[in-house]
C-alpha positions in Angstrom: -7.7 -24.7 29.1 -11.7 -24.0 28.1 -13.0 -23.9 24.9 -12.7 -20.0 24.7 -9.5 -19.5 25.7 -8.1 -22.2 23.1 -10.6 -20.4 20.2 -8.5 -17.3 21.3 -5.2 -18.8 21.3 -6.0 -20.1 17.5 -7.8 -17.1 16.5 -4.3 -15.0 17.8 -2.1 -17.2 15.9 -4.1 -17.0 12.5 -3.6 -13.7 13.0 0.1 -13.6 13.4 0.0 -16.1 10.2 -1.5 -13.6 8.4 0.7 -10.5 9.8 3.3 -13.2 8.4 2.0 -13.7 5.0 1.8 -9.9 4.8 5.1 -9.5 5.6 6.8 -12.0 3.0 4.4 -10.2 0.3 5.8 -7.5 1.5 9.5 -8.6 0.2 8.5 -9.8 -3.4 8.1 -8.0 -6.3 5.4 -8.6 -8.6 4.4 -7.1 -12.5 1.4 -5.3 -12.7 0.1 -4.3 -16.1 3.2 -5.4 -18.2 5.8 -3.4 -15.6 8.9 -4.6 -14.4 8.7 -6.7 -11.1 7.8 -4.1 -8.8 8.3 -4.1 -5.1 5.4 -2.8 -2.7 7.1 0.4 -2.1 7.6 1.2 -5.7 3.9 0.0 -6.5 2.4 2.1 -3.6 4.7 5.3 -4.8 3.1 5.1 -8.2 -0.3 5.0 -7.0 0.0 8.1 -4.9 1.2 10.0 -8.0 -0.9 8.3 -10.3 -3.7 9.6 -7.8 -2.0 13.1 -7.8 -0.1 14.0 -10.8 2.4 16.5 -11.2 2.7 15.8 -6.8 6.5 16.9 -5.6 8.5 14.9 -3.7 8.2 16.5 -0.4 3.7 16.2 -0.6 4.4 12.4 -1.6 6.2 12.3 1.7 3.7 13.5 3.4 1.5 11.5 1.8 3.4 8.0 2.4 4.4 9.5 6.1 7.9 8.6 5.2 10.9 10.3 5.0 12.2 12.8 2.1 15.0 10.3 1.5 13.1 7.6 0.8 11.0 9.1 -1.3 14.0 9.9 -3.2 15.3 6.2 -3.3 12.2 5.0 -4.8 12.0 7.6 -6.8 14.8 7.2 -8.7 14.5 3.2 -9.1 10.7 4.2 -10.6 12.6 6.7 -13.0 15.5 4.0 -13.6 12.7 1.1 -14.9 11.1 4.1 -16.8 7.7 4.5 -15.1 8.0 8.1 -13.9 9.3 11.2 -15.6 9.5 15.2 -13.5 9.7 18.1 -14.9 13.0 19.4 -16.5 12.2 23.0 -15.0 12.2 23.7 -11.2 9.8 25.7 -9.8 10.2 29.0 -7.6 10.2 27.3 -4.1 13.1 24.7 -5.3 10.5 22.0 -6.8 9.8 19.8 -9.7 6.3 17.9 -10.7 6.5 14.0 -10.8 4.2 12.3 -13.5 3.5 9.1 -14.6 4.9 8.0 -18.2 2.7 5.4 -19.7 4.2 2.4 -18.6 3.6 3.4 -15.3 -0.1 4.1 -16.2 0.3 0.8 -17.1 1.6 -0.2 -13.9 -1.3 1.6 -11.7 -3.8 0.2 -13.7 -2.6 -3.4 -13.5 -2.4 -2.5 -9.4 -6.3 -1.1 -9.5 -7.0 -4.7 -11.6 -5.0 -6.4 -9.1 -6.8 -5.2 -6.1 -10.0 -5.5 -7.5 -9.6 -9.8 -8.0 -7.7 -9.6 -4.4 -10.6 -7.6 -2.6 -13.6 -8.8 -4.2 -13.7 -11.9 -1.5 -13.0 -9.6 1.4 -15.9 -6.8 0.5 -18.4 -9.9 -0.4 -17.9 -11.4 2.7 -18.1 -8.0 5.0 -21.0 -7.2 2.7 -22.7 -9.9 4.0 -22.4 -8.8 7.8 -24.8 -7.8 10.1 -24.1 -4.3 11.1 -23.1 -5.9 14.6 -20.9 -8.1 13.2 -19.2 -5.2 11.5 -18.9 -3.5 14.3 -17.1 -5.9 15.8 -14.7 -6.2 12.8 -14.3 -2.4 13.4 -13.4 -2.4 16.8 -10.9 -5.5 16.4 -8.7 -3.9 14.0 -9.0 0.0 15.9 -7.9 -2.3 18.7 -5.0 -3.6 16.6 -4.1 -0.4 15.0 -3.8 1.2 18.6 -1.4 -1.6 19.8 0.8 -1.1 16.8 0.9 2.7 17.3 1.8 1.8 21.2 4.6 -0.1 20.7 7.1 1.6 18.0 
């Protein structure tokens, strides 16, 4: 085996490290800004209302390109631990407006803080590319992206 194809085998298996790493994270709950242990899903549901309050259910499906029901499951686990609150009446068209109760501001401001300590090695270091070497970032991960979307 040459050199390049054994920096490619290594270079493909950090990457499936990492696509493992992401995937435990993706099973733990963490606190974020005093919340209760919060699981991705949850945390990623209260940014997309924190980032459009008063949204209904059916646009944060959209949103999340998920389903109505699970929008619904997570819903009602972010109402249970008291981080969300929608509005007692019910619109014309059937819906009702989903807000954040302070607590969950809480919660998607610890997240913002969160991902600013997280990212802040990630955007120094791309910062620091050539705009070649970005490129070639780029066009890795629209590779990636494509290969994921191909094989559902």
């Amino acid at each position: 085996m040459n050199d390049r194809t054994c920096r490619t085998q290594n270079l493909i298996n950090l990457f499936l490290q990492v696509v493992e790493g992401i995937r435990r994270n993706e099973r733990k709950a963490r606190v974020y800004g005093g919340s209760p242990p919060l699981f991705p899903s949850e945390i990623h549901m209260i940014m997309r209302i924190g980032q459009n309050p008063g949204i209904h259910p059916a646009a944060l499906a959209a949103l999340a390109a998920v389903t109505r029901g699970a929008v619904s499951q997570v819903l009602a686990k972010l109402e249970a631990k008291e981080l969300i609150t929608r509005t007692d009446e019910i619109s014309d068209d059937g819906r009702y407006q989903i807000w954040l109760t302070p607590a969950g501001k809480s919660a998607f401001e610890g997240h913002e803080q969160y991902h600013a300590t997280m990212d802040t090695p990630l955007i120094q270091r791309m910062s620091d590319m050539s705009d070649s070497e970005f490129q070639v970032l780029e066009d890795f991960f629209v590779l990636l992206k494509e290969m994921t979307e191909r094989h559902r």
